[in-house]
C-alpha positions as CSV (number, residue, x, y, z in Angstrom):
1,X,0.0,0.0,0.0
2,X,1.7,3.4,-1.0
3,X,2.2,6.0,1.9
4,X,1.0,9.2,1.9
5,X,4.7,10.5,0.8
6,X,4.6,8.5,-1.9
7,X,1.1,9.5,-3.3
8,X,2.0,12.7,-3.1
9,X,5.2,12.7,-5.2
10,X,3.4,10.6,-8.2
11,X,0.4,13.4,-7.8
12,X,3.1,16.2,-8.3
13,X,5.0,14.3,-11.2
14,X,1.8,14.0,-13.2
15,X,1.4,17.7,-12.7
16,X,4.8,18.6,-13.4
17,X,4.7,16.3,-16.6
18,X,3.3,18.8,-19.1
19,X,5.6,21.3,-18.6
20,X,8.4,18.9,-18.0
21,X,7.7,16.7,-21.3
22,X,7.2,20.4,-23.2
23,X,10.1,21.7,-22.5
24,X,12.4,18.3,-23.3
25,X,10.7,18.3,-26.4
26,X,11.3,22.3,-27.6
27,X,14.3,23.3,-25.3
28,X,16.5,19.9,-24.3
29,X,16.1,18.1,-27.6
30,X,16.6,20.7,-29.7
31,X,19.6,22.0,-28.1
32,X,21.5,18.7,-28.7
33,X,20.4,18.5,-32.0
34,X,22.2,21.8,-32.7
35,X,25.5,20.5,-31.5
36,X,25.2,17.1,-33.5
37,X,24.2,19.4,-36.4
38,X,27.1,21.7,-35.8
39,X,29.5,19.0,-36.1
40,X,28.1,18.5,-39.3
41,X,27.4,19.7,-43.1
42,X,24.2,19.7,-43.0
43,X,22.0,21.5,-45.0
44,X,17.8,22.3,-44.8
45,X,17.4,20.7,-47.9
46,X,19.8,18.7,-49.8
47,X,19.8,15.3,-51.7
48,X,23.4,14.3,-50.1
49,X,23.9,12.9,-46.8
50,X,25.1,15.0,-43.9
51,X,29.0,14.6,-43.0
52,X,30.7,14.4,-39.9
53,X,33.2,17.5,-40.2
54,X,34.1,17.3,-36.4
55,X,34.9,21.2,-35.4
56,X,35.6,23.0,-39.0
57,X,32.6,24.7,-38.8
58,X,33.7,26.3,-35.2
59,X,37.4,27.1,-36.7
60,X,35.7,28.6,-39.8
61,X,33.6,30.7,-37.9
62,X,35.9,31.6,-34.9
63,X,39.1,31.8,-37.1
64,X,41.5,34.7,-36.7
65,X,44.6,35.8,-37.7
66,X,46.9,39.1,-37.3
67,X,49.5,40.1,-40.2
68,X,51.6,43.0,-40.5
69,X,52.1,44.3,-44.0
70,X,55.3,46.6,-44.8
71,X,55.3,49.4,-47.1
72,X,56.5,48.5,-50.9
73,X,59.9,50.2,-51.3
74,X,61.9,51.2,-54.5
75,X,65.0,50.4,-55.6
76,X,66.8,52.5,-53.3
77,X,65.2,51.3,-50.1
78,X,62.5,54.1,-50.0
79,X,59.1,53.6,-49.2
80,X,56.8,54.1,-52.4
81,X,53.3,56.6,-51.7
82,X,50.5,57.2,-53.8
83,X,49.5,60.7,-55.3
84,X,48.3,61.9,-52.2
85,X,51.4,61.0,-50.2
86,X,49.9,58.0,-48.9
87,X,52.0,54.7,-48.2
88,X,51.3,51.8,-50.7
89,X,51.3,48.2,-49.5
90,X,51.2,45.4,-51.4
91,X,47.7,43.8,-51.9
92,X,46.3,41.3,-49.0
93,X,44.7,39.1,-52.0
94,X,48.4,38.0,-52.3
95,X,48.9,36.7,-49.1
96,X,45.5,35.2,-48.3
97,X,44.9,33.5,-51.7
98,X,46.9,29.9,-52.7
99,X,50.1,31.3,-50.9
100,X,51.8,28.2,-49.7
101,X,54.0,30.5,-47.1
102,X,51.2,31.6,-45.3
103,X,48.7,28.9,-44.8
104,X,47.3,30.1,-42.1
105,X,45.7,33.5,-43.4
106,X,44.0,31.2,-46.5
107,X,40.7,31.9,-47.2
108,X,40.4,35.0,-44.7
109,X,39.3,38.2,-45.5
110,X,39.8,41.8,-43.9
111,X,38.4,42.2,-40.8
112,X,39.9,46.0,-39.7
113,X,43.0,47.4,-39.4
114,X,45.7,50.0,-37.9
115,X,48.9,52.2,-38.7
116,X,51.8,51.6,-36.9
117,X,54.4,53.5,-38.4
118,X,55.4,52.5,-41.3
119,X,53.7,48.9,-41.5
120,X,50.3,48.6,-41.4
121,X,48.6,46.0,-39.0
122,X,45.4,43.5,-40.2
123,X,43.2,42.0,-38.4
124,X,41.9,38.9,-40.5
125,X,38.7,36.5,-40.0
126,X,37.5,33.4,-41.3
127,X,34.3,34.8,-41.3
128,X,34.0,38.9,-41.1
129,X,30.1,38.7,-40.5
130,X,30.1,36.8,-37.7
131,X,32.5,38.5,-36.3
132,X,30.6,41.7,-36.7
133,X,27.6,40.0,-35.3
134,X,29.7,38.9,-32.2
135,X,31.1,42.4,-31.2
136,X,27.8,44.2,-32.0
137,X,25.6,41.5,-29.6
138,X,27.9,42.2,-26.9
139,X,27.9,45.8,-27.5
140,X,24.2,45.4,-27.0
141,X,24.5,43.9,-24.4
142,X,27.3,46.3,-22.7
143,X,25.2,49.4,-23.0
144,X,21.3,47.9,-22.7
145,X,21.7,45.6,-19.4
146,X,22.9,48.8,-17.2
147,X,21.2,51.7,-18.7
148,X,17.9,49.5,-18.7
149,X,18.3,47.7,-15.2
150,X,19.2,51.4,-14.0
151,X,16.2,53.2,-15.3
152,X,14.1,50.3,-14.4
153,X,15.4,50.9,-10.9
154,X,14.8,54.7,-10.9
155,X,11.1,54.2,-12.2
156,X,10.7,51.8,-9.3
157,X,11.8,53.6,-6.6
158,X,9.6,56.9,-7.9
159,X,6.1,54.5,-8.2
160,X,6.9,53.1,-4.9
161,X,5.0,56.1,-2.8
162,X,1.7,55.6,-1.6
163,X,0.2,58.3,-3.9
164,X,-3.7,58.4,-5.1
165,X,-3.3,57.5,-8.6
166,X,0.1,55.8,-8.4
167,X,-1.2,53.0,-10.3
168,X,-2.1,54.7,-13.4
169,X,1.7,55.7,-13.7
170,X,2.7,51.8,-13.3
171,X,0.4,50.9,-15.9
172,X,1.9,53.7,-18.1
173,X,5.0,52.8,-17.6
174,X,4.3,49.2,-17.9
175,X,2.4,49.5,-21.2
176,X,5.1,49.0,-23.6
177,X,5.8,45.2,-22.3
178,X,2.2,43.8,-23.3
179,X,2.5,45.6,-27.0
180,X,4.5,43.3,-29.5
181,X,8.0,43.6,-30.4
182,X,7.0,43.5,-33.8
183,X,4.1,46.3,-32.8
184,X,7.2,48.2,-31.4
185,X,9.9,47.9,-34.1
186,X,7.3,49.3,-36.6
187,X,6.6,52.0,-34.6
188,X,9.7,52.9,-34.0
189,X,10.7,52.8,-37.9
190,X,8.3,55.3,-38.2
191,X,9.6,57.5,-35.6
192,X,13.3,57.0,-36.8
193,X,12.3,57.7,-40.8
194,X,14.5,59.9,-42.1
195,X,11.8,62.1,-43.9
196,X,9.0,63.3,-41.9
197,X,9.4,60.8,-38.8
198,X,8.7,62.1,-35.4
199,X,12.2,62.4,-33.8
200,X,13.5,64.4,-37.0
201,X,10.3,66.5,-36.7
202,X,10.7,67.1,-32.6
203,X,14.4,67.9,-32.7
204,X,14.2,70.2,-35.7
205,X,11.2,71.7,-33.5
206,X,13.6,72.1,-30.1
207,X,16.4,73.6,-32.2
208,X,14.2,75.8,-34.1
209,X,15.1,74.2,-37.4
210,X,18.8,73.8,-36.7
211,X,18.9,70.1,-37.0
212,X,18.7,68.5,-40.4
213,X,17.3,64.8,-40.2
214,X,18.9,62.6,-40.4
215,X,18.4,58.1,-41.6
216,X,18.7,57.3,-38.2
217,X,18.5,52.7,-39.2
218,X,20.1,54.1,-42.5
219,X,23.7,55.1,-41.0
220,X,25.9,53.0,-39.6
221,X,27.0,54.8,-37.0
222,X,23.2,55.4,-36.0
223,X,21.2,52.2,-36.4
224,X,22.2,50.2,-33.7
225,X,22.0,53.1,-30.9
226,X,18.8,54.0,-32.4
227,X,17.5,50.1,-31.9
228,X,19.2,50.3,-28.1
229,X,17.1,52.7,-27.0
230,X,14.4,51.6,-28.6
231,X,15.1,48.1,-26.6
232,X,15.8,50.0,-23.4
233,X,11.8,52.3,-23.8
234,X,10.1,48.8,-24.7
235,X,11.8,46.5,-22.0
236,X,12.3,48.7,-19.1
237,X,8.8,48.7,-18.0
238,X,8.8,44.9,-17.2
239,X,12.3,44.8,-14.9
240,X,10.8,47.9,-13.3
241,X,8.3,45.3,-11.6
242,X,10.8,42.9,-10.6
243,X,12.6,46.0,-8.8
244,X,9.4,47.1,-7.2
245,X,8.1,43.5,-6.2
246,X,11.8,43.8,-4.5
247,X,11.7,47.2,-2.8
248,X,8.5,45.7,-1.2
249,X,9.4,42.9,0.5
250,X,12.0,44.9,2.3
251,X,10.5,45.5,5.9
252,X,9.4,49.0,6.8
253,X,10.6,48.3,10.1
254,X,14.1,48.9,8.7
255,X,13.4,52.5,7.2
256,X,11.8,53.6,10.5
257,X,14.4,52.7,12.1
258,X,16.8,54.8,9.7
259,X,14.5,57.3,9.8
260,X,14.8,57.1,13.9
261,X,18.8,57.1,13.6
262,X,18.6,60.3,11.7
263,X,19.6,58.3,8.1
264,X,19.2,60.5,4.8
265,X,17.9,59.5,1.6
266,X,21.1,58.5,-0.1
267,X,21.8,56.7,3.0
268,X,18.8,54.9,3.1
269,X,19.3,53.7,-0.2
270,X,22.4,52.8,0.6
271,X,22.6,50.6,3.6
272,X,18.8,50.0,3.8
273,X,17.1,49.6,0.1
274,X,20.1,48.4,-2.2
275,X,21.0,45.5,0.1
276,X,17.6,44.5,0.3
277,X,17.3,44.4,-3.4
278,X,20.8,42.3,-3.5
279,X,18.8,39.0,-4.5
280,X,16.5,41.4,-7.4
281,X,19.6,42.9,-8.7
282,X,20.6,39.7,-9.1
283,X,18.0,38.0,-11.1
284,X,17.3,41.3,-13.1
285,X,21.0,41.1,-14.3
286,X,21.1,37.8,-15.3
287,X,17.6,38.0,-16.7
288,X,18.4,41.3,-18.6
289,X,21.7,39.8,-20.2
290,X,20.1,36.7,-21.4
291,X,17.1,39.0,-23.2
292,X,20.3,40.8,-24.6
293,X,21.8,38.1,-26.3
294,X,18.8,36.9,-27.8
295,X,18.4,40.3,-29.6
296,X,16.6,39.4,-33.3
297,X,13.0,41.1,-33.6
298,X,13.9,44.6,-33.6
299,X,17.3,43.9,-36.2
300,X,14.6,41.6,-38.3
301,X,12.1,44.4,-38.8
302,X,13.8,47.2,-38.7
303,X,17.0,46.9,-40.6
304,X,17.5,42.9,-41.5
305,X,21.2,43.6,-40.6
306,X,22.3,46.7,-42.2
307,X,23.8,49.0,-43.5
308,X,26.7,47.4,-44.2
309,X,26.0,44.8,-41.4
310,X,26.6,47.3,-39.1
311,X,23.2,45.5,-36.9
312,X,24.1,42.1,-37.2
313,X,23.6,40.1,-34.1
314,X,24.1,36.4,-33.3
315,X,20.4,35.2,-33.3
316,X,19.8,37.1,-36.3
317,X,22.8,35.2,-37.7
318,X,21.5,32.0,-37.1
319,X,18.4,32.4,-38.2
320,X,19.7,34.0,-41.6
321,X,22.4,31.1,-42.2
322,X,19.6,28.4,-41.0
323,X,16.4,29.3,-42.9
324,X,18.2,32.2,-45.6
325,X,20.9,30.4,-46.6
326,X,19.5,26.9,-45.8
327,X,22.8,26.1,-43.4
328,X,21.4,24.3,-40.6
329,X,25.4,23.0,-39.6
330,X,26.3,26.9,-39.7
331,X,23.1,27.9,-37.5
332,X,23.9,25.2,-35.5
333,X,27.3,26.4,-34.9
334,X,25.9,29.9,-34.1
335,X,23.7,28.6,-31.2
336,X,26.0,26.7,-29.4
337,X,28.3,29.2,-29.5
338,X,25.5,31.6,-28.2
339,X,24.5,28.8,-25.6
340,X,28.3,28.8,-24.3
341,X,28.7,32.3,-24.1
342,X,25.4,33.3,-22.2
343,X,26.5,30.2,-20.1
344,X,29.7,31.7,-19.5
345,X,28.4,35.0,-18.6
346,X,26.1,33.7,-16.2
347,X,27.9,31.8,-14.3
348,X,30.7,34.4,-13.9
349,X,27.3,36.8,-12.9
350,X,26.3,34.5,-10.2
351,X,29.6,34.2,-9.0
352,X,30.6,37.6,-8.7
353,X,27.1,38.9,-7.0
354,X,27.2,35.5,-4.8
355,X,26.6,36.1,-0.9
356,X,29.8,37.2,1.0
């Protein structure tokens, strides 16, 4: 005859089974199927067989290489410049195509480069794209998870207040969250056109006709702060709950007595309210960084990647090479990387906000 203990844990199991088998079958599955496939040439569609290629398509992706070209010099040992005085080097194409001396900058292309002195230093990549993407997801990532865990936090601590009509300000501020990504993007396309869009319209209107619009998704030094802040006004509402969910479980027992002890505001924040919030700050950090990385609605509708892949993120990547370009081993490659750093970045997170 079962016990009671037992009973119970089969009537929680068959409970927890949905969600259990649901997320084996879209999350676990799929996640080793993506490494298989990465190890792999496999395409979406293809009459031949996939191939085991081992870890080519990581090298090709991740593959790097620095080379120092020197100026071309005459006869006499003087360096050789153009018409307008500048040095002349000899082509890259020469190294990086069937040159048997360097083997290890084949098949890459230019990824950027410097001056230093004389010789002029290249940065090389198996695959300049994907690097873009890399650098430009954790750039992302660098500027949105502060700015939008900070304002989050500021919003939080001014709706806190016990004010007649507080709530209509939470639900303002809130709004943004329910509405669709793919609501938001186009809205914000419209308010970033170049012609008569809003921001053009309200900034030539504050400079009384000073400022000349400008392409803000059109420029490359433009679209991805433009689609940051759009990220930071459409996501900052929902963290702001998690902050003020936080600021209210914190005892008011401990602000009266701060208040008793004569504590000001910035030092009631400070030794009252932040370490209170030590466990939200927390989970809003490492929930803010994982939304980060997954970046791809806003880059999908907005700008598909350009100009010049200046917008290219990893997810968008994946996608692109998966279902564009009918690479599943290539997607695959770009989602387990994705999974390892996210992974990474969590865990070195948790361990550096970990109790003391």
């Amino acid at each position: 005859m079962a016990s009671k203990l037992t009973r119970a844990n089969r009537a929680g199991w068959l409970m927890a089974f949905p969600g259990v088998a649901l997320m084996t079958l879209f999350i676990i599955v799929p996640f080793f199927l993506a490494f298989a496939y990465s190890l792999t040439n496999q395409r979406l569609a293809s009459p031949n067989a996939a191939e085991y290629v081992g870890f080519k398509n990581y090298s090709d992706l991740l593959g790097v290489a620095v080379f120092t070209l020197e100026p071309e010099r005459d006869d006499s040992g003087a360096v050789i410049r153009d018409e307008d005085g500048e040095i002349e080097y000899p082509r890259l194409r020469g190294f990086t195509r069937n040159n048997p001396d360097y083997p290890n900058l084949a098949g890459k292309r230019e990824w950027f480069s410097w001056q230093s002195g004389e010789n002029r230093t290249v940065v090389l990549a198996s695959d300049v794209v994907f690097m873009k993407a890399l650098v430009n997801t954790f750039t992302f990532v660098l500027f949105v998870a502060p700015i939008q865990a900070g304002l989050a936090l500021c919003l939080a601590l001014l709706i806190n207040q016990k004010l007649r009509g507080i709530n209509i300000f939470r639900t303002i501020y809130f709004m943004p969250v329910v509405v669709s990504i793919v609501v938001v993007s186009l809205l914000w396309q419209f308010i970033y056109s170049p012609g008569e869009g809003l921001l053009n319209n309200v900034l030539g209107w504050l400079t009384f006709g000073a400022f000349e619009g400008i392409d803000w998704l059109g420029r490359t030094d433009t679209a991805l702060p433009s689609i940051m802040a759009m990220s930071i006004w459409q996501g900052v509402g929902f963290h702001m709950v998690i902050w003020l969910a936080g600021l209210q479980n914190i005892s008011p027992t401990l602000y009266e007595a701060g208040e008793i002890e004569g504590a000001g505001k910035w030092q009631t924040f400070r030794y009252i309210t932040w370490p209170g919030l030590r466990n939200t700050a927390v989970l809003i950090l490492i929930v803010i960084t994982m939304q980060a990385f997954a970046l791809f609605a806003q880059i999908d509708v907005m700008t598909q990647g350009g100009p010049l892949d200046s917008t290219q993120v990893l997810v968008f990547q994946a996608v692109e090479r998966g279902y564009g370009k009918q690479d599943i081993s290539g997607g695959s490659t770009i989602s387990a990387i994705l999974f390892v750093i996210v992974l990474t970045i969590s865990l070195i997170q948790r361990y550096l906000t970990r109790e003391r």
